[in-house]
ChimeraX commands (.cxc) that place a marker at each C-alpha (Angstrom):
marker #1 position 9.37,-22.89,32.29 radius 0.5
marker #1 position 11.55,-20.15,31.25 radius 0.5
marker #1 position 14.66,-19.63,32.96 radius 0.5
marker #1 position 17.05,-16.88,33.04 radius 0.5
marker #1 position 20.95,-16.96,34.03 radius 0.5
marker #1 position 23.21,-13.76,34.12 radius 0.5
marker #1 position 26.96,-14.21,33.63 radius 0.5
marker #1 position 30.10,-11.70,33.95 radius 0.5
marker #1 position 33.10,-10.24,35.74 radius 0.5
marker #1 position 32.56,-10.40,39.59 radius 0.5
marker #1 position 35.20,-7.53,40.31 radius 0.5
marker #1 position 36.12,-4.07,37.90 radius 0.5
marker #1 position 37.66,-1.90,38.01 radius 0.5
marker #1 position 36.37,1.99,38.15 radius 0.5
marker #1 position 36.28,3.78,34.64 radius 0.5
marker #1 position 35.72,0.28,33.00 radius 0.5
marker #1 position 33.02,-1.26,31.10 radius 0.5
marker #1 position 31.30,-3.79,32.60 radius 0.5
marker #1 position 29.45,-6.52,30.55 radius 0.5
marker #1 position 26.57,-8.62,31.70 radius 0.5
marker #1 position 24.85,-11.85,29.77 radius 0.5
marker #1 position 21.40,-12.68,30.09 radius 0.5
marker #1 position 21.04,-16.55,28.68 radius 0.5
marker #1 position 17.63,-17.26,28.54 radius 0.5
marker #1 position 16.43,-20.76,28.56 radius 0.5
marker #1 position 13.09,-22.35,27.90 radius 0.5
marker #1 position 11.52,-19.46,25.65 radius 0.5
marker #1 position 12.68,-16.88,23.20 radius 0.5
marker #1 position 13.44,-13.11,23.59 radius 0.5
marker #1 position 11.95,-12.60,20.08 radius 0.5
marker #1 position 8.21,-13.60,21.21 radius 0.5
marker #1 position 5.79,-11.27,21.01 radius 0.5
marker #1 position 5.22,-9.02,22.86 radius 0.5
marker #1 position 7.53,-9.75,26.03 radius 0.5
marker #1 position 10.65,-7.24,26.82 radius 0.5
marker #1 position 13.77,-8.15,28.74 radius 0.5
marker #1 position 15.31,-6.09,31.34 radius 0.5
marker #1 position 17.76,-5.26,33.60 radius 0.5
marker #1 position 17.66,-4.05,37.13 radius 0.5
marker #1 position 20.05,-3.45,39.83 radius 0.5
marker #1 position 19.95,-3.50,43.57 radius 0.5
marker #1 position 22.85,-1.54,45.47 radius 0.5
marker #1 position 23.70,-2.90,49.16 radius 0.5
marker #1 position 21.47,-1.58,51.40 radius 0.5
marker #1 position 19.08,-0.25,48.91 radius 0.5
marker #1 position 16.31,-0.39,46.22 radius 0.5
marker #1 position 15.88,-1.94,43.22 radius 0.5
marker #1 position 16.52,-0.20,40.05 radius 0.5
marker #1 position 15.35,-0.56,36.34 radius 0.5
marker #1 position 17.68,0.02,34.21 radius 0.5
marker #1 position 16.69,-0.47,30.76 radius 0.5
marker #1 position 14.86,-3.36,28.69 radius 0.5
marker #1 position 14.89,-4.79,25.13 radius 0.5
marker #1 position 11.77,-5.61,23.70 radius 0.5
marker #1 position 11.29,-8.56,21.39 radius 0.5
marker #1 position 11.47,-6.38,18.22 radius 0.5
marker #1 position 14.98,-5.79,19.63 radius 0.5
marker #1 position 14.06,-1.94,20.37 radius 0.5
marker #1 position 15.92,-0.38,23.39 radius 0.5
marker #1 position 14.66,1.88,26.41 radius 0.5
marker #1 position 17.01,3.34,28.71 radius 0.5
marker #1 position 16.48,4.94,32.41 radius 0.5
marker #1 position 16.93,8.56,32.19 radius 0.5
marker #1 position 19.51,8.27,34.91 radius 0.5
marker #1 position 22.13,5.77,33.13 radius 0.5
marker #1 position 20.73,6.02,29.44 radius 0.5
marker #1 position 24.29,7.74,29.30 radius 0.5
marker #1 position 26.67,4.74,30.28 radius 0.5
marker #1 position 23.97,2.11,29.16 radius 0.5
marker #1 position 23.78,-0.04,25.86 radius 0.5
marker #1 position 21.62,-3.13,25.70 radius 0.5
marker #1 position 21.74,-5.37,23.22 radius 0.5
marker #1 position 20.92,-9.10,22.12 radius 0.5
marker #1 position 22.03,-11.90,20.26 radius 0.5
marker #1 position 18.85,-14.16,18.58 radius 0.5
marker #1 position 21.09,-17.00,17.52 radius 0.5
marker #1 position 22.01,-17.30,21.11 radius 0.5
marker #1 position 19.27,-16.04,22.77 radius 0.5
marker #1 position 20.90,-13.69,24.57 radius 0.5
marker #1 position 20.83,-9.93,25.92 radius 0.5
marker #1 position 23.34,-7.99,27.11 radius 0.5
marker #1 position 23.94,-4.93,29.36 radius 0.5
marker #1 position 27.36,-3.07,29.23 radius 0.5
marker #1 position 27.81,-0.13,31.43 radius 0.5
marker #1 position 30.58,2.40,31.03 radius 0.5
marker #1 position 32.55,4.49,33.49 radius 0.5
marker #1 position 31.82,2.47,36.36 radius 0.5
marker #1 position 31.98,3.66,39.71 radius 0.5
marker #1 position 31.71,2.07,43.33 radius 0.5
marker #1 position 28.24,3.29,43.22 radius 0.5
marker #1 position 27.55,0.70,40.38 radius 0.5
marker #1 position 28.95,-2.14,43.22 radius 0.5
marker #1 position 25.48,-4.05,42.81 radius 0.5
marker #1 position 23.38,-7.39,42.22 radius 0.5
marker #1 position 22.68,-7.59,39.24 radius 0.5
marker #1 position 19.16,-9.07,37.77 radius 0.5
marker #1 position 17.77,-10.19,34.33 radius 0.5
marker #1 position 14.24,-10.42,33.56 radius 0.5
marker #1 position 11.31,-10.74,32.10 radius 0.5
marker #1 position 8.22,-8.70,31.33 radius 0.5
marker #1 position 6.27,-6.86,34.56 radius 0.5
marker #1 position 8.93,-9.32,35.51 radius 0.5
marker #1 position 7.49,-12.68,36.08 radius 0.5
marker #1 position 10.70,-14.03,35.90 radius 0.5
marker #1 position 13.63,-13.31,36.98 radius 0.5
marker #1 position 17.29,-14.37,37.37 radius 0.5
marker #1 position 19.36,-15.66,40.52 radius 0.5
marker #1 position 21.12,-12.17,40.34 radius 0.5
marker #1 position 25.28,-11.82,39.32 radius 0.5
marker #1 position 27.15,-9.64,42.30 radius 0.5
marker #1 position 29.01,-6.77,40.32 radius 0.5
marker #1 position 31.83,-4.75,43.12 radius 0.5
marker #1 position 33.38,-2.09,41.14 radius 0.5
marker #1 position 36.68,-1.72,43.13 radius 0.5
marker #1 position 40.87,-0.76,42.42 radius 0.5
marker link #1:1,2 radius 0.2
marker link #1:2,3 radius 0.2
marker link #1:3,4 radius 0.2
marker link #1:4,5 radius 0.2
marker link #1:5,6 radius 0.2
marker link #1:6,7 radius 0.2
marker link #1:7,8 radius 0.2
marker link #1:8,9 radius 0.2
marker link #1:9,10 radius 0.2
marker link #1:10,11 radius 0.2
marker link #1:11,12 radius 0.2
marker link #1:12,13 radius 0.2
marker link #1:13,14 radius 0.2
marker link #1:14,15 radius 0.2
marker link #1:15,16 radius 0.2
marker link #1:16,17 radius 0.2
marker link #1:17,18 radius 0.2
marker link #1:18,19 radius 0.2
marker link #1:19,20 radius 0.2
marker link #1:20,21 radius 0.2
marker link #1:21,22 radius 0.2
marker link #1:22,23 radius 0.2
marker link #1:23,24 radius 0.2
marker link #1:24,25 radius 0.2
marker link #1:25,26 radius 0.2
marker link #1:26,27 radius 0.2
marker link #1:27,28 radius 0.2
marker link #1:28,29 radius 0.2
marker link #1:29,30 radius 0.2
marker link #1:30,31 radius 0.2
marker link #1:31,32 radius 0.2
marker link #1:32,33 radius 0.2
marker link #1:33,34 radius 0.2
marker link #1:34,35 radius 0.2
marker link #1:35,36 radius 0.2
marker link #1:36,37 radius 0.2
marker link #1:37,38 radius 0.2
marker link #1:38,39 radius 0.2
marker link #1:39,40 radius 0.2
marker link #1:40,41 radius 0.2
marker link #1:41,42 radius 0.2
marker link #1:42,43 radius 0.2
marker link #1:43,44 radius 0.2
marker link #1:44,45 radius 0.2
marker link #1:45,46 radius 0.2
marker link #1:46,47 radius 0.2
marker link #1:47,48 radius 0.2
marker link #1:48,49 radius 0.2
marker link #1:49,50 radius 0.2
marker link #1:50,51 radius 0.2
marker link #1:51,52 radius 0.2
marker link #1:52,53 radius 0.2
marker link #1:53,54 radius 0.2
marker link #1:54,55 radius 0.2
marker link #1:55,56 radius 0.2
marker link #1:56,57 radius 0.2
marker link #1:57,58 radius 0.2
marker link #1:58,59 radius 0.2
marker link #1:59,60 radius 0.2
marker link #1:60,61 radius 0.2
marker link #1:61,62 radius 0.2
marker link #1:62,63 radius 0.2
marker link #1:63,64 radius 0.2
marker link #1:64,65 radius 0.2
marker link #1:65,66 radius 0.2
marker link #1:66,67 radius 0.2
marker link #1:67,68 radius 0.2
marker link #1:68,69 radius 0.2
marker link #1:69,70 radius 0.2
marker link #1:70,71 radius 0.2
marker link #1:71,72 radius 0.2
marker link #1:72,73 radius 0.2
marker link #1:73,74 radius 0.2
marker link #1:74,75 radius 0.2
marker link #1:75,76 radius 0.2
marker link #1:76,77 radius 0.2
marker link #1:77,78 radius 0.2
marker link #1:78,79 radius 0.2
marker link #1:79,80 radius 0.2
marker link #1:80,81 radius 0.2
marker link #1:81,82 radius 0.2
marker link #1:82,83 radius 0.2
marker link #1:83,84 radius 0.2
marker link #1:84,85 radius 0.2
marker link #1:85,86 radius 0.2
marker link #1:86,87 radius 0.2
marker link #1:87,88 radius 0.2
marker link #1:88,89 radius 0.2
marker link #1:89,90 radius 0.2
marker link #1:90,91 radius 0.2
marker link #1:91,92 radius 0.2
marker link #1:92,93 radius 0.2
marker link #1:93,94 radius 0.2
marker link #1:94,95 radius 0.2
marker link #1:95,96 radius 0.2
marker link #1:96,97 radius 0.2
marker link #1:97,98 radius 0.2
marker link #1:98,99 radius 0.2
marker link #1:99,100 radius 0.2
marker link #1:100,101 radius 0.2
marker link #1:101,102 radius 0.2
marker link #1:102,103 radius 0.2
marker link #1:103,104 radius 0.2
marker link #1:104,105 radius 0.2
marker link #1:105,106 radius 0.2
marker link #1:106,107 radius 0.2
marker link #1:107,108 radius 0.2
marker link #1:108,109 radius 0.2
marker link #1:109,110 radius 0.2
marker link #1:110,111 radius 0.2
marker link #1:111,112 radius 0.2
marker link #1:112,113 radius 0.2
marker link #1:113,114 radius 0.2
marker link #1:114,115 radius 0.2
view
């Protein structure tokens, strides 16, 4: 069964970098041919993608935050992470890891971007 926790800062503060932790449990982000994202869901609204790393550790970005996004990963660990720049209250969100189409996800980390 592979299980996925996110970990990070609860509260930011606007222009700073915020940096999420994906630990995944109970299968490896290096096996072919799964990718590992991140999506977002603002109160009251949607869900958003917002970028993925793919076992061969290659990156893809949304248009929309490709800007103020980096993902990256840590094998040894088994580990991805998400930083995003210049926050703003509009980045106050849950915060998801997961898997593939995703078949799995994590319980979501609550991210308020506040002063």
């Amino acid at each position: 069964q592979v299980q996925l926790q996110e970990s990070g800062p609860g509260l930011v503060k606007p222009s700073q970098t915020v940096s999420l932790t994906c630990t995944v449990s109970g299968g490896s982000i290096t096996t072919n041919y799964y990718y590992w994202s991140w999506i977002r869901q603002p109160p009251g609204k949607g869900l958003e993608w917002m970028g993925a790393i793919d076992y061969s550790g290659s990156t893809y970005y949304s248009p929309s935050l490709k800007s103020r996004t980096s993902i990256s990963r840590d094998t040894s660990k088994n580990q991805f992470t998400l930083q995003l720049s210049s926050v703003t209250a509009e980045d106050t969100a849950v915060y998801y890891c997961t898997r593939g189409r995703p078949d799995y996800w994590g319980q979501g980390t609550q991210v308020t971007v506040s002063s």
